[in-house]
N, C-alpha and C positions, 0 to 999 in steps of 0.2 A: 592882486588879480582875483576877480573873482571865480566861483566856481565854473560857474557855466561859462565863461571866457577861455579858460584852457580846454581845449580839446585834442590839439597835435602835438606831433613830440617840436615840431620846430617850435610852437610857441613858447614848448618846455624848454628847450635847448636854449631860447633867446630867456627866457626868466632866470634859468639858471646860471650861465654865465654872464649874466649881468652885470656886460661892457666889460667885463677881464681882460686883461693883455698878457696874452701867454707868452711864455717864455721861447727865444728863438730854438732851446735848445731842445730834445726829445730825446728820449730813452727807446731804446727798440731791442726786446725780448726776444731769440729765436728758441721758439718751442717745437720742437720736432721740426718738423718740415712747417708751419705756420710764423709766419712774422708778426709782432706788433708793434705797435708805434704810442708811445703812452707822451701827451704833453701836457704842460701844465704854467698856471699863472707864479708859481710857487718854487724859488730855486731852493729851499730847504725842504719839500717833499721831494723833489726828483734828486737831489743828494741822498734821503736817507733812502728813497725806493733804487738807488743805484746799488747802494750797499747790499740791501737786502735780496736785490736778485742777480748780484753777479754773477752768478754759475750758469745763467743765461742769457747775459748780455750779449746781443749779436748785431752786426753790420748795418749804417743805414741802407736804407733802400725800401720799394715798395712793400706795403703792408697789406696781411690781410684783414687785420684789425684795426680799430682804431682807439683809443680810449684818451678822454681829457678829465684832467681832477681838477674843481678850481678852489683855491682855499678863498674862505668868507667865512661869514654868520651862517648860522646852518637856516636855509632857506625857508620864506614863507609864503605859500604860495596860494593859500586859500582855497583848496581844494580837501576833499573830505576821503581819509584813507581809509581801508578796511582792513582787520588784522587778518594777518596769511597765519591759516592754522596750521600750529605745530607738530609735529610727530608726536606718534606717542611715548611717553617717558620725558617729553619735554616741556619744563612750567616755564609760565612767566614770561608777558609779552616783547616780541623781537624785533619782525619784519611788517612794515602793514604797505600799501599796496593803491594805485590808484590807476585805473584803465583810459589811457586815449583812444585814439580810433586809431593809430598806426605807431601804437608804442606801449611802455608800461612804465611808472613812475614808483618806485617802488622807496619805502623813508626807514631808515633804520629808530625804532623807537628811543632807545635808551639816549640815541647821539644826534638825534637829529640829521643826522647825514641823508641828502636822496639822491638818489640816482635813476637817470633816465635811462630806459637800454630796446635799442633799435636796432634794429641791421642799419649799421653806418654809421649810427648816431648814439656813441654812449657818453655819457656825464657823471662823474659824479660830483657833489658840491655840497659844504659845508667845512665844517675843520675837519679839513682834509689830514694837516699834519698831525696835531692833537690824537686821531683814530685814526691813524696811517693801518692798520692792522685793515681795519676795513672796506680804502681803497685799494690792499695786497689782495682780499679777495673778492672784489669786485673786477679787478684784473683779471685773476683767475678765473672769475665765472664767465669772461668772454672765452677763454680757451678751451674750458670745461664746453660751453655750445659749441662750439668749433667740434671737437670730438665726437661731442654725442652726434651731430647732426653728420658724421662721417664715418657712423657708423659701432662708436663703443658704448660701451654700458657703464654707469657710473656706479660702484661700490662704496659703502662705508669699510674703509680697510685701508690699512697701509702697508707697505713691500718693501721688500728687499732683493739684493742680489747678489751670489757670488758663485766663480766657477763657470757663468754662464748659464743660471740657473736661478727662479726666483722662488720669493714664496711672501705669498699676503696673508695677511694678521688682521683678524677682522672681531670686532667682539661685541656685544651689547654696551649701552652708555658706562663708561666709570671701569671697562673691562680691563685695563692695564697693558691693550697695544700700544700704547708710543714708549710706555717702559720697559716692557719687553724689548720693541726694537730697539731701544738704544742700548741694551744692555746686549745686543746683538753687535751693533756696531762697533764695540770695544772688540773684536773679531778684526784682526788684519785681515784687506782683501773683504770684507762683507763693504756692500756698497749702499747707498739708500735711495730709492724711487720716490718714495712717497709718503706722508703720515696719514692720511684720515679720508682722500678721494682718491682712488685707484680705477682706473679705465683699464676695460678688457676687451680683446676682438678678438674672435678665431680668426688664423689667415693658414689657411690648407692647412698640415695638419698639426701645426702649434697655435697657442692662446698663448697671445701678445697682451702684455700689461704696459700701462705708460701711467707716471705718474704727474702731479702738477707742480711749480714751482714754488711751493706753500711749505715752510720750513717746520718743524717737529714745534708745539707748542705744548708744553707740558703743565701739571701741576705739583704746585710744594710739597706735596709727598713720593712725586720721582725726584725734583730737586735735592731734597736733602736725603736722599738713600743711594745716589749717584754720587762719589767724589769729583768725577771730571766735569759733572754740573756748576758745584756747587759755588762758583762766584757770581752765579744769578742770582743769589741772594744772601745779604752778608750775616756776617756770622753772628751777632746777639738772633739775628729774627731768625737763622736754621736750627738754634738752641731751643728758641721758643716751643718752635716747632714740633720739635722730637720729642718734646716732654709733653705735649700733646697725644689725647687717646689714639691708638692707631686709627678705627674708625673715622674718627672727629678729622682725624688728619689725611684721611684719605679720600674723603667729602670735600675738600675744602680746592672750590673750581676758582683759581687767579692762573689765569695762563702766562706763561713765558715760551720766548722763543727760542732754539736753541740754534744757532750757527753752526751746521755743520760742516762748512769746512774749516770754520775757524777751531773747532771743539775737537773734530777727527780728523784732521787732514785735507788736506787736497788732495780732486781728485775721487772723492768720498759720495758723488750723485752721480747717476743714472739717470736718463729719463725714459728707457725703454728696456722693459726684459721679458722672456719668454717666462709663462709663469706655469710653473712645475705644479706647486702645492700652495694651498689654503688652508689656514689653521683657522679655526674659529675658536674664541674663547670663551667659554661658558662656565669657568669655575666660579666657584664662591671663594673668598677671604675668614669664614667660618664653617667652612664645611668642614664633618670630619675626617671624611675618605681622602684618602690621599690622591694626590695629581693621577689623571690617568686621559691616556691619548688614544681615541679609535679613530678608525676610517668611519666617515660618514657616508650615504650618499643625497646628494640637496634632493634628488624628486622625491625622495620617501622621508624627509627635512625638511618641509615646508615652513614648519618653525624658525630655524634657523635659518632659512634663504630668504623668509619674509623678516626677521628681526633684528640678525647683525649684518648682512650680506647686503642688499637691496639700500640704494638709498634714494629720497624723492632727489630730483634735479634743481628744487629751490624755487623763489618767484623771478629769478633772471631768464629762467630758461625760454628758447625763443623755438621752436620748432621751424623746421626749413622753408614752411608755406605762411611763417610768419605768426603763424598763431599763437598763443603762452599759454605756459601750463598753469592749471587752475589747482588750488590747494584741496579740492575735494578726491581730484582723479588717482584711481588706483594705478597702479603701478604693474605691467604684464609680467608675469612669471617665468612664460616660456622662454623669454629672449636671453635671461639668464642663466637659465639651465643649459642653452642651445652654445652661447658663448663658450659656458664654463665644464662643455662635456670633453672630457679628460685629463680635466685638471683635479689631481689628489686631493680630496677634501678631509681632514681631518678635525675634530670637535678634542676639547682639554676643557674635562669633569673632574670634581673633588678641589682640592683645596690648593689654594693659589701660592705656585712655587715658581716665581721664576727662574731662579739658578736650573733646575730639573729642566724646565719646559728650553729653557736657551740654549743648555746643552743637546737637547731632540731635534731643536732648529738647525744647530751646528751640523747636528749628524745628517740631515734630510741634506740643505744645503751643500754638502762636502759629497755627497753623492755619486755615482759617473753614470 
């Protein structure tokens, strides 16, 4: 198809499923109060996306989403993408992007995966099963708009909860939130919301966090420093590993997933908690100063609320009048501060101690 032949998302919808025969059967996600309905040509992707989101498997019935994955060759459509620029601190190209007149085509570089995403009309297509990872969070970025467009703000951070009480972990790239928290979860009674996109809304006068169905994806150097990890990777390659420089080994980005209720229990997610405190992580792994935790406040920390806190919304995002966000546009400040006024903010400088910093979290958490 050539370039100037594609224009609409139907024309996209029809190239991309091209003549699939989906499966009679659908998966339906209840996230919060929001239903979706995901189907597909592919009974071995909706097997493994079954697995992967059971802690939110909910009831047929009307949706407010829709999403179809169809497995194929990864699509070729003749049209000419342009790279969606990356945040800063992030190399090497990811996402590139292509404008209809009533959609957005958006092709994952490395996988060749595209995805179409409309109000009503999402796709994605390519090997689907192969980067299953990808169509989890392309799911997710429908719920993610759903949210934002109802009013939350979307952080780089992950939460927790216990007691009835929450606290998000937010830190610069490489900062050691998802080892943190999971060294939190070894905590009978701590629960988990979320790894890495955390939504917050003030509602009178508590700030509500909810998190998304997107499970802890860690790297080889939380793997092998966790025991209750460690059958994510077997044992000659966690040997390898540890004789490995710390640094060299704590550089090294191979994500894994981790099953939390399979790892911690049932019972073990949340999707909604009132969020007390925010840790921001700002240590170094070579500093000399030893760990040290203050109260911060984010409007006299514009560093920190523009660096670890703040996160763009992606090129899925669809704004409520239809429009998308563009890779150039900043980001408003105030809506975050406005959210996150009276939620405890504290920053952890000097040198990187989890055992220290998770017994701090126990104590905040434990609370009354």
């Amino acid at each position: 198809m050539s370039q100037t032949a594609l224009t609409q998302a139907d024309q996209a919808a029809a190239a991309l499923l091209d003549a699939a025969v989906l499966r009679p059967e659908a998966l339906f996600l209840q996230l919060g109060p929001c239903r979706l309905r995901l189907r597909s040509n592919s009974s071995e992707l909706l097997r493994g996306l079954r697995r992967y989101f059971a802690p939110v498997l909910g009831a047929a019935g009307a949706a407010d989403l829709e999403v179809t994955a169809v497995e194929r060759a990864a699509p070729e459509l003749g049209v000419e993408f342009t790279d969606w620029e990356r945040e800063p601190g992030k190399t090497g190209r990811k996402d590139s992007y292509y404008e209809l007149a009533d959609g957005r085509l958006v092709r994952k570089v490395r996988t060749g995966l595209v995805f179409l995403q409309r109000f009503g009309v999402c796709i994605a297509a390519g090997p689907c099963v192969r980067y299953d990872n990808q169509v989890i969070n392309f799911i997710n970025a429908q719920y993610m708009n759903w949210l934002q467009n109802h009013g939350w703000r979307i952080c780089h951070a992950a939460a927790l909860a216990a007691r009835g009480r929450g606290l998000g972990i937010a830190g610069f790239s490489g900062g050691g939130k998802s080892t943190l928290m999971l060294q939190l979860l070894e905590q009978p009674g701590v629960s988990y919301v979320t790894n890495d996109r955390l939504f917050v809304r003030r509602e009178g006068a508590t700030v509500q966090a909810v998190g998304i169905p997107k499970l802890p994806r860690v790297n080889p150097g939380t793997i092998v420093h966790n025991p209750r990890l460690h059958d994510l990777i077997p044992a000659p390659e966690r040997a390898r590993l540890l004789a490995l420089p710390q640094a060299e080994l704590w550089g090294i980005e191979d994500k894994y997933d981790v099953l939390v209720d399979q790892v911690y229990g049932e019972d073990r997610i949340r999707q909604q908690t009132p969020l007390d405190g925010l840790l921001i992580l700002n240590w170094q792994r070579a500093a000399a100063r030893p760990l040290r935790v203050e109260a911060v406040d984010l409007a006299a920390r514009r560093d920190l609320l523009r660096g670890a806190v703040m996160k763009s919304p992606g090129p899925f995002y669809q704004y409520p009048d239809g429009r998308f966000l563009r890779d150039t546009e900043a980001l408003p400040e105030a809506p975050y501060l406005g959210a996150l006024h009276g939620v405890r903010v504290f920053e952890a400088t000097g040198r990187v101690d989890f055992d220290a910093l998770a017994q701090y979290c126990r104590d905040f958490l434990a609370r009354d």
